[in-house]
ROMI-871715 format. One line per field, with one value per residue (C-alpha): residue number from 0; x, y, z. Coordinates in pm, 1 decimal. Each point is the difference from the previous one (the first is absolute). Example, Ala and Ser with C-alpha at 12.3 -4.5 7.8 and 13.67 -1.06 7.14 Angstrom:
REM ROMI-871715
vomi = [0/1] .
east = [1230.0/137.0] .
north = [-450.0/344.0] .
up = [780.0/-66.0] .
END
This chain:
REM ROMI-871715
vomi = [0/1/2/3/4/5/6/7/8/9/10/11/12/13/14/15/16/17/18/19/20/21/22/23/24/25/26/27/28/29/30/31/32/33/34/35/36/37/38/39/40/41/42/43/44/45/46/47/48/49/50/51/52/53/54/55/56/57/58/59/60/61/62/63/64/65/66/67/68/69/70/71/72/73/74/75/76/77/78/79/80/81/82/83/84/85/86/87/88/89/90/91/92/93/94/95/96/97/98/99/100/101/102/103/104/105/106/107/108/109/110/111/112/113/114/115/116/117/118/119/120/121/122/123/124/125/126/127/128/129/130/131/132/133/134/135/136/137/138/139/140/141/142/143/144/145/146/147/148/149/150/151/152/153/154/155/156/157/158/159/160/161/162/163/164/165/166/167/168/169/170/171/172/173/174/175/176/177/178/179/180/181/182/183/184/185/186/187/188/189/190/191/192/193/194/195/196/197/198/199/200/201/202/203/204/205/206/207/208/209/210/211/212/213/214/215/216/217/218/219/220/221/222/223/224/225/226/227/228/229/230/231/232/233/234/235/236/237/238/239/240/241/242/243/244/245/246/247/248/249/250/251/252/253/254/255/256/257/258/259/260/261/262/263/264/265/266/267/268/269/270/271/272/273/274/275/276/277/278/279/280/281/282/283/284/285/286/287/288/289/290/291/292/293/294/295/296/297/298/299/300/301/302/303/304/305/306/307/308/309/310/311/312/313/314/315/316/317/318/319/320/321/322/323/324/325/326/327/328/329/330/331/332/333/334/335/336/337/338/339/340/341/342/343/344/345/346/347/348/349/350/351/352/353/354/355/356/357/358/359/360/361/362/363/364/365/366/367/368/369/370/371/372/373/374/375/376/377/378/379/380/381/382/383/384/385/386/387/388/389/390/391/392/393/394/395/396/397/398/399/400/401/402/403/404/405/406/407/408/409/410/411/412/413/414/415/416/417/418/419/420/421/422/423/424/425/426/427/428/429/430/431/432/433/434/435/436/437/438/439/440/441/442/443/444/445/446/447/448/449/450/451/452/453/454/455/456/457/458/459/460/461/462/463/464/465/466/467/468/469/470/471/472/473/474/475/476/477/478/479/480/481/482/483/484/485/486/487/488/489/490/491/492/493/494/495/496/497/498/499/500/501/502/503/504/505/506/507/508/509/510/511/512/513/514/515/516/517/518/519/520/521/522/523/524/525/526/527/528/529/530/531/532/533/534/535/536/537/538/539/540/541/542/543/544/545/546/547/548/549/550/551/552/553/554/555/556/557/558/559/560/561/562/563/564/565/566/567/568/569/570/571/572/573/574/575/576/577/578/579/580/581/582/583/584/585/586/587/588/589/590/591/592/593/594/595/596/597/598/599/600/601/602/603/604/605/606/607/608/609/610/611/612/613/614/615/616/617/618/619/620/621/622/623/624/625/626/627/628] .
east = [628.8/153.2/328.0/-51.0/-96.6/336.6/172.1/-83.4/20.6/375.4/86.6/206.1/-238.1/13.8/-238.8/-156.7/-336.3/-324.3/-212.2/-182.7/116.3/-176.8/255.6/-218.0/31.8/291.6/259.3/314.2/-58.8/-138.9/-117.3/-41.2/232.8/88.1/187.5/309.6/50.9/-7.1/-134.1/-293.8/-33.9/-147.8/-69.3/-340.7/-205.6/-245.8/-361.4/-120.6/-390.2/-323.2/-4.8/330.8/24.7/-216.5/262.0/291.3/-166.9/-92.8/338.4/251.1/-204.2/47.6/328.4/105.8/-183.1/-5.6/330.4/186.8/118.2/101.7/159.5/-81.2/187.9/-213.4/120.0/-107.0/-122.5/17.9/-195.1/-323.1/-240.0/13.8/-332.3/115.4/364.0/-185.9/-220.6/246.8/225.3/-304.2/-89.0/385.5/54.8/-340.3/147.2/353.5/133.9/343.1/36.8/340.7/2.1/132.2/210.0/98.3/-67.0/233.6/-44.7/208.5/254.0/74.1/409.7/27.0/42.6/-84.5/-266.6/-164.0/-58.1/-150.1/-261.5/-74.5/-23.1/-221.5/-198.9/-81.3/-4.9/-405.0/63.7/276.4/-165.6/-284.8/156.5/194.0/-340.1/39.7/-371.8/226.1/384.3/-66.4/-156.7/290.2/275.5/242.6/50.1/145.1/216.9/49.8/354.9/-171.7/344.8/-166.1/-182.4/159.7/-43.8/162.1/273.4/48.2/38.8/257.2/196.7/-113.2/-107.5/396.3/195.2/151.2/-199.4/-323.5/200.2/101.5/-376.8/-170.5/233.8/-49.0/-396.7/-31.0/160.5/-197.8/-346.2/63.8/89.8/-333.4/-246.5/150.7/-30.1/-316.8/-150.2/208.2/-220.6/-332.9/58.8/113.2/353.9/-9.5/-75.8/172.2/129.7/87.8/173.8/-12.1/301.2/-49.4/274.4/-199.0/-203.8/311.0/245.4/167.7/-6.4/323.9/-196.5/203.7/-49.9/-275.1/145.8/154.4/-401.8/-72.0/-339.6/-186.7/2.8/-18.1/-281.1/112.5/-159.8/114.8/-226.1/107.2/66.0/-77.9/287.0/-52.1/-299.9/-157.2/-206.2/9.4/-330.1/-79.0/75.3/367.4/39.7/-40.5/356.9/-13.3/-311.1/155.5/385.1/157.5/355.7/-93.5/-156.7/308.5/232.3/-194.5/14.5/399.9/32.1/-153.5/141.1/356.1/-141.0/-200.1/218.8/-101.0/-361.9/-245.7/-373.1/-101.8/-365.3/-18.8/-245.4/-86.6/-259.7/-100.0/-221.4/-89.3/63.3/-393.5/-161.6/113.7/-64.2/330.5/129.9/294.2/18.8/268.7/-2.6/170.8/114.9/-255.7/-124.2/-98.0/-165.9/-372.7/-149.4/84.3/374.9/-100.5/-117.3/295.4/229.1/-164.6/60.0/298.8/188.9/-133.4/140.0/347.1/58.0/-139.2/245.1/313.2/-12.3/-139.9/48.3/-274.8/-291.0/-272.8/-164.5/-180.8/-185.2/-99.5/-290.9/-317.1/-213.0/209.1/-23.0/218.6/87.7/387.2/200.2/28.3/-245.3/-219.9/-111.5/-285.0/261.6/-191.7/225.1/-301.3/-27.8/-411.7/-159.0/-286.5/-345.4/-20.1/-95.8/54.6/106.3/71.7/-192.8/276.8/183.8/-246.9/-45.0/-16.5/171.0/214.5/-255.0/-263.1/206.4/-137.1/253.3/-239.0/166.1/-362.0/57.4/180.4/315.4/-52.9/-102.7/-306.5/-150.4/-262.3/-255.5/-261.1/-245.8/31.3/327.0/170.1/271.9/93.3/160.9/175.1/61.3/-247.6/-29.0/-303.9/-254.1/-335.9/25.6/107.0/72.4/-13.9/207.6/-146.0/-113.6/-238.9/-209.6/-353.8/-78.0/178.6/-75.0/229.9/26.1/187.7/187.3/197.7/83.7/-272.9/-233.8/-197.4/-48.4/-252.4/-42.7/34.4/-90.0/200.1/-90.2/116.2/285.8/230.2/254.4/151.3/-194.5/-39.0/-261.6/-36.2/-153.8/-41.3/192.4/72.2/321.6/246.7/337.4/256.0/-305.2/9.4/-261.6/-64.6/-179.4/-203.9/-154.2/-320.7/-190.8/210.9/334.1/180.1/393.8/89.6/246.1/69.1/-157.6/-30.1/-116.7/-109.5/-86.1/-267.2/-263.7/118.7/-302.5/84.5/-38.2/-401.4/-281.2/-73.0/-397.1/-163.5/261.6/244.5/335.8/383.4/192.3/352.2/173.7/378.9/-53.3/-220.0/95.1/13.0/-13.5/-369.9/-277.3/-407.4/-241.6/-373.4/-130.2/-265.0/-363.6/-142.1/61.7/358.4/217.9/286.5/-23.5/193.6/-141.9/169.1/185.6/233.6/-184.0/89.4/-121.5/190.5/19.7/245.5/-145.9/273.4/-141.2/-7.5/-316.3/22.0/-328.9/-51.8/-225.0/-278.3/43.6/-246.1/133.8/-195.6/177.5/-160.5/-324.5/-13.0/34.4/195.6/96.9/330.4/126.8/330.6/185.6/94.2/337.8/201.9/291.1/-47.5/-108.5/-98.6/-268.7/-95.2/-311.0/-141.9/-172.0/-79.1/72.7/14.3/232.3/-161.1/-228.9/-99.1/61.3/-152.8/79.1/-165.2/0.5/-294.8/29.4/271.9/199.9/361.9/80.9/336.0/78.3/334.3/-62.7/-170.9/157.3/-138.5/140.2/-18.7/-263.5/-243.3/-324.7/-197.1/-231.5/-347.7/-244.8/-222.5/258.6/152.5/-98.2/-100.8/117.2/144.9/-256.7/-316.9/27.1/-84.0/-224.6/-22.6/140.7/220.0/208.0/293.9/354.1/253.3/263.3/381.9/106.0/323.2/129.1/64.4/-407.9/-123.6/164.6/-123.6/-354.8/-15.2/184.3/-251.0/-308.8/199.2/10.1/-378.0/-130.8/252.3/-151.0/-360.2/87.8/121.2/-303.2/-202.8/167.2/4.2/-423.5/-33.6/229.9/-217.9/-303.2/82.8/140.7] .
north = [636.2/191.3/-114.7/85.1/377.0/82.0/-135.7/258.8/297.4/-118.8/-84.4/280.5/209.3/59.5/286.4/252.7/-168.0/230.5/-264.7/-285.5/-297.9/-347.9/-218.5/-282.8/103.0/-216.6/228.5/133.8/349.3/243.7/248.5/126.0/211.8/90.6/-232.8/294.8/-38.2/-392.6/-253.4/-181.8/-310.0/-319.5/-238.9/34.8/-346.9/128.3/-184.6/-75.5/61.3/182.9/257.2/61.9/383.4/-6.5/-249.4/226.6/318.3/-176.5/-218.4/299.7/245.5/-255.5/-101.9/361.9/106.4/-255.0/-165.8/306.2/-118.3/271.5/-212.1/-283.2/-308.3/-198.5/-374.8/-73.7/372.5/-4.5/-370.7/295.7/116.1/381.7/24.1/-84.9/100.6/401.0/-75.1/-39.0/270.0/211.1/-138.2/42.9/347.6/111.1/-174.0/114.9/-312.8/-71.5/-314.8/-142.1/-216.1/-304.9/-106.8/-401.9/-289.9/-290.7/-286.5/-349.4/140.6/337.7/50.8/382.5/59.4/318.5/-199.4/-74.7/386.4/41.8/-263.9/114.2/341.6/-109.9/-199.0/294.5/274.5/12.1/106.8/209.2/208.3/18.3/123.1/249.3/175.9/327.7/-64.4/-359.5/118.4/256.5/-318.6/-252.9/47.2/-228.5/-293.6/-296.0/-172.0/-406.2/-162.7/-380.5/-148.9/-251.6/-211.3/-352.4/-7.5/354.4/-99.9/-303.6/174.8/189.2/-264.2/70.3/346.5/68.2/-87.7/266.9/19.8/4.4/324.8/140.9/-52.1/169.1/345.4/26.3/-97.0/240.5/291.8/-132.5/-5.6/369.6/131.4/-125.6/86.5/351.5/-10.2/-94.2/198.8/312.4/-67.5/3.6/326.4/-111.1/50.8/25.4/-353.8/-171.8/-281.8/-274.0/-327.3/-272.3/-117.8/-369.7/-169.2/-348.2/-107.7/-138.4/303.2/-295.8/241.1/152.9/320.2/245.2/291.7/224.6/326.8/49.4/8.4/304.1/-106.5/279.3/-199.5/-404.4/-229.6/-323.5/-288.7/-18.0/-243.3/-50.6/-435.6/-161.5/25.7/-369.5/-266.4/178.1/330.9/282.8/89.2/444.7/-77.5/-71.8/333.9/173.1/-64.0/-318.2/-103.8/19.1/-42.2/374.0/-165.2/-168.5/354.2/153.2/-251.2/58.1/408.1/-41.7/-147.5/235.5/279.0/-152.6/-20.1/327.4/237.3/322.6/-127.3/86.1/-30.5/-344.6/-148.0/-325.9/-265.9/-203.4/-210.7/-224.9/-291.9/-254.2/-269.5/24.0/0.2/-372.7/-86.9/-79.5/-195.1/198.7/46.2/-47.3/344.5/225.8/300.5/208.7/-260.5/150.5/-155.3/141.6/316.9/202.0/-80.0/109.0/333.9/60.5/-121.0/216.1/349.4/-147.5/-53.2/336.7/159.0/-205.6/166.8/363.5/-42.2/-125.8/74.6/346.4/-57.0/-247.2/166.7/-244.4/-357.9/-199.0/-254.5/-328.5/51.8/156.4/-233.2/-327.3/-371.5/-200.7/-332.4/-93.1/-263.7/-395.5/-159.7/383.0/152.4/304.0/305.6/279.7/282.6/269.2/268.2/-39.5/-366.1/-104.3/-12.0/-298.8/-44.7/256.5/290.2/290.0/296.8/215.2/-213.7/73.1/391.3/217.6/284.8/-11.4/310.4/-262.9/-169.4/100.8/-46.0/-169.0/-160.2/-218.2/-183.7/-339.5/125.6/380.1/129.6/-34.4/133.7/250.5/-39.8/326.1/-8.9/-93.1/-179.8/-351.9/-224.1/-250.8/-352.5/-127.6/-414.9/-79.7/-361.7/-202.7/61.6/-67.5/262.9/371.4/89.0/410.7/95.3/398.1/263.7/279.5/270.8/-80.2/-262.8/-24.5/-130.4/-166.4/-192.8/-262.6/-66.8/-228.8/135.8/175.0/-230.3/75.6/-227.1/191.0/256.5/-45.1/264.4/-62.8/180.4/265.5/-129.2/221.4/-280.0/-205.9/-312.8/-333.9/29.0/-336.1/-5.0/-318.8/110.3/-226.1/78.2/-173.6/-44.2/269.1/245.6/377.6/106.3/373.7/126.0/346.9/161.6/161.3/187.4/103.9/-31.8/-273.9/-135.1/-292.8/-218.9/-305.6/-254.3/-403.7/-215.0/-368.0/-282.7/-124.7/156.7/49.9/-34.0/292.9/262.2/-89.3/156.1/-157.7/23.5/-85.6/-152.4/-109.2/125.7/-28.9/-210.6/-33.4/-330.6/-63.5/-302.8/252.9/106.5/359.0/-95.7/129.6/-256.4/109.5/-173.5/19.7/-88.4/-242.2/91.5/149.3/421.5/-84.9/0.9/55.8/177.7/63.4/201.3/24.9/-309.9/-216.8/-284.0/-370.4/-298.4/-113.8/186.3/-98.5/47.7/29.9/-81.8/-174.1/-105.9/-279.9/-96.3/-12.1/244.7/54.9/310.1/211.2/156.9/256.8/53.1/248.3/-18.8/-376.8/-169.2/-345.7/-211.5/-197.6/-199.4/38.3/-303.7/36.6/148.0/183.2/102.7/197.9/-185.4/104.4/-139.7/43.4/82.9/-91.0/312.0/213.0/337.6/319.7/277.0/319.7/-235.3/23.9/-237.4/-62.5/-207.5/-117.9/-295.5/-248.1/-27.0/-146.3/289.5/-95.9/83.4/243.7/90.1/108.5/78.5/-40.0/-63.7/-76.3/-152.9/-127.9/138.6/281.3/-150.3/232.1/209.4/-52.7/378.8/-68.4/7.5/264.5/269.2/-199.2/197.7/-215.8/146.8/-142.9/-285.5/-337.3/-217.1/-279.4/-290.8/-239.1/-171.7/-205.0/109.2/-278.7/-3.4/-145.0/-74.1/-147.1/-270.8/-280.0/91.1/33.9/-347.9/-209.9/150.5/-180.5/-328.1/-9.5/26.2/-236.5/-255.2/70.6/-66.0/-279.9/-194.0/108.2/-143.5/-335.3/-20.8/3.6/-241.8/-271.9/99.5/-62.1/-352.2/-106.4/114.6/-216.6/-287.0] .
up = [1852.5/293.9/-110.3/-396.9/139.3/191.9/-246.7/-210.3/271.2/41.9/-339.7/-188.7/-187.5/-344.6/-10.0/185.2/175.1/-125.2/-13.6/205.7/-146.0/44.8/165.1/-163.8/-337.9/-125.1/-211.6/-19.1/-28.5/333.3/-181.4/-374.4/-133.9/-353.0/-208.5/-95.1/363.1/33.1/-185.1/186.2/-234.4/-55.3/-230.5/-101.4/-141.9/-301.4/-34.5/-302.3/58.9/-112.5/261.7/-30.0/-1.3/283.8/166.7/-83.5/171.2/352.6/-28.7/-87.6/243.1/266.2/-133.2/31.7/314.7/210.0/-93.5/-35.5/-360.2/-226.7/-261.0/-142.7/-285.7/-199.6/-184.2/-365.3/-47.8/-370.6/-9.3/112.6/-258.7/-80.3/173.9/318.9/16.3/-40.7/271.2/212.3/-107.6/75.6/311.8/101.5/-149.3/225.6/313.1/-42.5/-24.2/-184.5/-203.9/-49.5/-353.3/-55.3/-296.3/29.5/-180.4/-143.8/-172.3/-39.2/-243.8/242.3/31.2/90.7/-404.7/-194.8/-150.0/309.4/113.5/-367.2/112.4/314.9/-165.2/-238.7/259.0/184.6/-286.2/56.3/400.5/-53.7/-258.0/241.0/310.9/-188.0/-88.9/121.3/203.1/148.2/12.4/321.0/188.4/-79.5/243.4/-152.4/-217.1/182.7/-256.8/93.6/-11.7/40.0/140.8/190.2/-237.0/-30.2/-379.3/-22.5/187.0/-202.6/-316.9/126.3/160.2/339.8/186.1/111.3/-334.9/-147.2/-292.7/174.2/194.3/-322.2/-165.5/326.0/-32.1/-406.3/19.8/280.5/-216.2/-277.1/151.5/163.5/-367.6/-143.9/249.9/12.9/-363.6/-7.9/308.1/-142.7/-371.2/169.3/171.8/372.9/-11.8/377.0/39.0/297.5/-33.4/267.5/-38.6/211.9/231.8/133.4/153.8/62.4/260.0/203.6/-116.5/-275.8/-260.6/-144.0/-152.3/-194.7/67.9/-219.4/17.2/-412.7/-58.0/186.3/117.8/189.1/292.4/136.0/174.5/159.6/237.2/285.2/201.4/360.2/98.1/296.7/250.8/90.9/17.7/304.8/-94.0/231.8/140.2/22.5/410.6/-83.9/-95.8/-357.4/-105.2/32.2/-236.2/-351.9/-55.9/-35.6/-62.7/-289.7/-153.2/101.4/-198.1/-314.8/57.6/87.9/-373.0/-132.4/104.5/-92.5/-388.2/21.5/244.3/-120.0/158.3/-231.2/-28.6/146.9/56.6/214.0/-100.1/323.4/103.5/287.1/51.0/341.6/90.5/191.8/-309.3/-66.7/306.8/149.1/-323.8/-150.6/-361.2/-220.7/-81.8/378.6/-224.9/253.5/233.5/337.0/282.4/-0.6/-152.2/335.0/-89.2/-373.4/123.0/169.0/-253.6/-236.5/181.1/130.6/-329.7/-128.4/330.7/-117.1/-346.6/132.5/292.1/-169.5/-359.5/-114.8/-373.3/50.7/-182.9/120.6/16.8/-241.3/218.0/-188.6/46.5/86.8/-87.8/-85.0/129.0/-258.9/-28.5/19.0/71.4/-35.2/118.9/-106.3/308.9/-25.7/216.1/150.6/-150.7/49.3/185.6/-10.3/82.9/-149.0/273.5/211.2/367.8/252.2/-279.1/132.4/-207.8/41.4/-251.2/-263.2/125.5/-379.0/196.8/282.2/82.6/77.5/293.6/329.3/299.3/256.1/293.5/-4.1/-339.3/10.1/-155.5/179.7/-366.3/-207.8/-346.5/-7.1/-283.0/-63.2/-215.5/-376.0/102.1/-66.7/98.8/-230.5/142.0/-338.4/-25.6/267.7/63.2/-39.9/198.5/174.0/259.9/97.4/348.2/44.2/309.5/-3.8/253.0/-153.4/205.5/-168.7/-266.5/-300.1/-343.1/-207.2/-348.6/-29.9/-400.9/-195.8/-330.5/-124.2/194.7/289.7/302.9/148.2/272.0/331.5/338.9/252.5/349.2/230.9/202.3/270.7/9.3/-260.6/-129.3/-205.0/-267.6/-169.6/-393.5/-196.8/-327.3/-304.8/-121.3/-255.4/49.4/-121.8/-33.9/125.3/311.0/-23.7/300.6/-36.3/229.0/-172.8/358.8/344.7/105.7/108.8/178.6/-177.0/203.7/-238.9/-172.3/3.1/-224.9/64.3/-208.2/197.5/220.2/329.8/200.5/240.1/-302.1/-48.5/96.9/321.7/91.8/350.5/262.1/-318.3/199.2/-96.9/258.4/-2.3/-110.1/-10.6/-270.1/-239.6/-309.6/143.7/363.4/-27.2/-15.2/-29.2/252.8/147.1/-318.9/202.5/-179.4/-281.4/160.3/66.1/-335.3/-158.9/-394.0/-284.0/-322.6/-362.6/46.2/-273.3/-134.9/-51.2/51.4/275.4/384.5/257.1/346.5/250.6/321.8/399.1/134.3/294.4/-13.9/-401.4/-143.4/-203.2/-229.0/-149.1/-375.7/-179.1/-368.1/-170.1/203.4/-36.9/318.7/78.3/261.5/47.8/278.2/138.6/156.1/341.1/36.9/324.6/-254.1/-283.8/-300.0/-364.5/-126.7/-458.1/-105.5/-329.5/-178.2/-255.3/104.2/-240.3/27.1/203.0/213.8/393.3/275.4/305.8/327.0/323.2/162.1/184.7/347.9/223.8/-113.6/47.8/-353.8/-49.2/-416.3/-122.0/-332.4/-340.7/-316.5/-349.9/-261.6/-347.1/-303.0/102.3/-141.9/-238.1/239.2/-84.6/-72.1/190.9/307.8/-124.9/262.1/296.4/328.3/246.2/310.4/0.6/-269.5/94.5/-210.1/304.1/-184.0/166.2/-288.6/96.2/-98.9/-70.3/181.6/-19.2/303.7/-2.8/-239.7/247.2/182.1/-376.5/-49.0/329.9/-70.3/-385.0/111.8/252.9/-231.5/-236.7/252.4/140.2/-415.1/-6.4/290.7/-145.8/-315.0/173.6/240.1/-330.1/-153.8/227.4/41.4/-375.4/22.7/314.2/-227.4/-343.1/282.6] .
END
């Protein structure tokens, strides 16, 4: 992390530094600035969902404040319903946020014909009437007009992308798709509509592209995605110039400058992805491939740094995207295009921060930053994974209260205490995958330093009672195991659990144990083979969702647990359990849980009562012959 900071101290600035900037928060863009002054873009990924005006606020405030976005490009716009498309031309006029519009669409028969701009014309007609509202027209800051060059079927109709009537067909659809939208923008009062048109000269620089300049467009956007220099990735320690390909950016900006020399208005649409996220396998898609999202970061400044540097006629960036992971490729491989990941183990909070206001600079934290939450605040975590557990990593001056929510439902309340140093706060959460964790904080004040989420429950996050202790394990789960669980004072608990109706019990014990489970106030006992390594052992059950767990084990003591994890169909929780607390319940039953051992044990044990009724059955036998003889 070091490394990612100096690289932007030495890096050419692009603007005057006012502001403390996360160096964790992953975007192009150092500070906000006004869109007249350069466009801070990205592709922005639209949910279709209940809440979603409530989604728009948080995710364009964060979008905005955080991310230093001040523009932003939407796909399939006009596919929104009128409800929607003026919430968020609300929500962006409040925030100041530009929206650049997109006009493109084709279909099988497309040829770059006059016909062709009447139907995308007519396809869009609805949006375009829309945005030139005069409430809309002051928030659009320019319609990007699509030239789709690269589409195999295109191409094919027109003999291939370089013949010369595909060139003609480009230069007289350009001119004609210009004339119309000015026509039509002009009709519906916005005759200062700008209007950009796309320059792409193919992924590999193929493309023979006329040039676009007999349309007199108000300006141009084109991709211009940086490729892999060769098979190995550059790592941030290699040095900043060396982590995406700036040769291969300046070959596409030398090209264009030959068709466009009087350089005017140009917007770049870039994007990067890493090689990290598929774990080491690369995709077929390397347009953007960088080694790990350190080399992302710096590839992100880094390019922006290239166009402010070298090409002032550059009026900005339109990052795809904010908030993208797409699918691309042969065999289709899920690319991490986003600037913001979705919640999973070891998050850090400044990530998720509403307001780059909110990060604290604290040399303490594990990333030197952290989020401060006051009172009546939240942090969302959007496309958490599924989970069984939260881990807290926090510091807060006297006890705090928070909530945690998912959608509109709570998952309780939960007081964390004082702490002067930063600490792990384990809470058994049930959480679906793809869901959104917002965490308020409803009493005190408290540093948030990130978030995990596990799909078990990590033993060394419960409420330890007696001489319960954590002791570290290298073969662990989280190199934490929980012992001293020997007698009934001397537990391990877990409250608000997942139900199921199986539980894996990840544990060592030498000696074999004898353990001691209170669900719900009903107690059980279960014996655990033998075993120096760690083992899981299934347990049959029928556990609801919400429910309480409790652990200790008879004497020799020598028992060590990883984790718990349940699985399979909460069972339907019965009333009159409903409220049972899990101090001071214990009805002093001993049933007998099932339990699976392991396939091959289960096996031996049944062969062996086979062949004990077998002999039985052959002893009796021969009696009853010996009897009639």
């Amino acid at each position: 992390m070091k490394k990612i900071i100096l690289l932007v101290l030495i890096m050419a600035m692009i603007f005057t530094e006012n502001n403390y900037v996360s160096a964790l928060v992953m975007t192009p863009y150092r500070q906000q600035v006004n869109a007249d002054e350069f466009v801070c873009g990205a592709t922005f990924v639209l949910e279709n969902r209940a809440d979603y005006a409530a989604w728009l606020n948080r995710e364009l405030s964060r979008a905005k404040n955080t991310y230093h976005l001040n523009t932003i490009t939407v796909y399939g716009l006009e596919s929104y319903d009128p409800a929607y498309r003026s919430a968020l031309f609300d929500l962006l006029n409040k925030l100041d946020i530009k929206i650049v519009v997109r006009i493109e669409g084709y279909d099988k028969t497309f040829a770059f014909s006059k016909d062709d701009v009447g139907k995308i014309i007519k396809r869009h007609e609805d949006l375009i009437r829309f945005t030139c509202k005069k409430e809309n027209r002051g928030t659009v800051l320019y319609y990007a007009l699509n030239m789709p060059i690269d589409d195999p079927v295109v191409q094919a109709n027109l003999g291939g992308v370089n013949s010369d009537l595909s060139k003609d067909r480009q230069k007289t659809y350009a001119e004609e798709l210009i004339r119309r939208m000015r026509e039509i923008t002009a009709a519906e009062g916005n005759s200062g509509a700008k209007l950009y048109l796309s320059v792409f000269y193919g992924w590999d620089d193929s493309f023979e592209i006329p040039s676009y300049v007999s349309a007199h467009a108000d300006g141009y956007f084109i991709n211009n995605y940086a490729y892999p220099a060769g098979k190995k990735l550059p790592s941030v320690s290699e040095g900043a110039e060396n982590v995406f390909n700036l040769a291969s950016l300046k070959g596409t900006m030398d090209r264009f400058l030959k068709d466009y020399p009087n350089k005017p208005n140009l917007v770049v649409e870039c994007g990067f992805h890493t090689l990290e996220y598929n774990k080491g396998v690369w995709p077929d898609q390397t347009a953007g491939l960088v080694l790990d999202r350190a080399a992302k970061e710096a590839a992100m400044k880094g390019t922006v740094d290239f166009y402010r540097r070298n090409y002032p006629f550059v009026r900005g960036i339109m990052y795809f995207g904010y908030n993208l992971f797409k699918e691309e490729g042969k065999p289709l491989t899920v690319l991490d295009w986003a600037m913001q990941y979705p919640a999973q183990n070891g998050e850090e909070a400044e990530q998720a921060a509403e307001s780059e206001n909110d990060i604290v600079s604290d040399k303490t934290a594990s990333q030197g930053e952290s989020v401060r939450l006051s009172k009546g605040q939240s942090i969302f975590f959007d496309k958490c994974k599924m989970a069984q557990q939260l881990v807290l990593t926090y510091k807060a001056d006297v006890k705090v209260e928070i909530e945690l929510k998912s959608g509109d439902r709570s998952k309780g309340k939960v007081v964390l205490p004082a702490t002067s140093t930063y600490r792990g706060y384990g809470i058994p959460l049930i959480l679906a995958e793809n869901s959104e964790l917002e965490i308020k904080c409803n009493a005190g004040e408290l540093l948030l330093d990130k978030i995990a989420l596990n799909d078990r429950l990590e033993a060394e996050w419960a409420q330890l009672v007696g001489d319960a202790k954590v002791v570290d394990s290298q073969g662990a789960s989280g190199c934490k195991m929980v012992t001293g669980l020997a007698g009934a004072g001397n537990k391990l608990c877990f409250s608000g659990v997942r139900g199921g109706n199986k539980m894996e019990i990840c544990y060592i014990s030498p000696k074999g144990s004898e353990l001691h489970l209170i669900l719900n106030g009903e107690e059980y006992k279960v014996n655990l083979p033998a075993s120096k390594n760690m083992r899981e052992a299934d347990l049959s059950l029928a556990l609801p969702d919400e429910s309480s767990i409790e652990i200790y084990e008879n004497q020799p003591g020598d028992l060590k647990l990883d984790y718990l994890r349940l699985n399979g169909t909460p069972a339907v929780k019965k009333k009159d359990s409903a409220n049972r607390e899990i101090a001071g319940v214990n009805n002093g039953g001993h049933s007998y849980l099932a339990i699976k051992i392991l396939l091959p044990v289960f096996a031996a044990i049944v062969a062996a009562i086979v062949t004990m009724i077998t002999k039985l059955l052959k002893r009796q036998s021969a009696k009853e012959k010996n009897e009639r003889n």
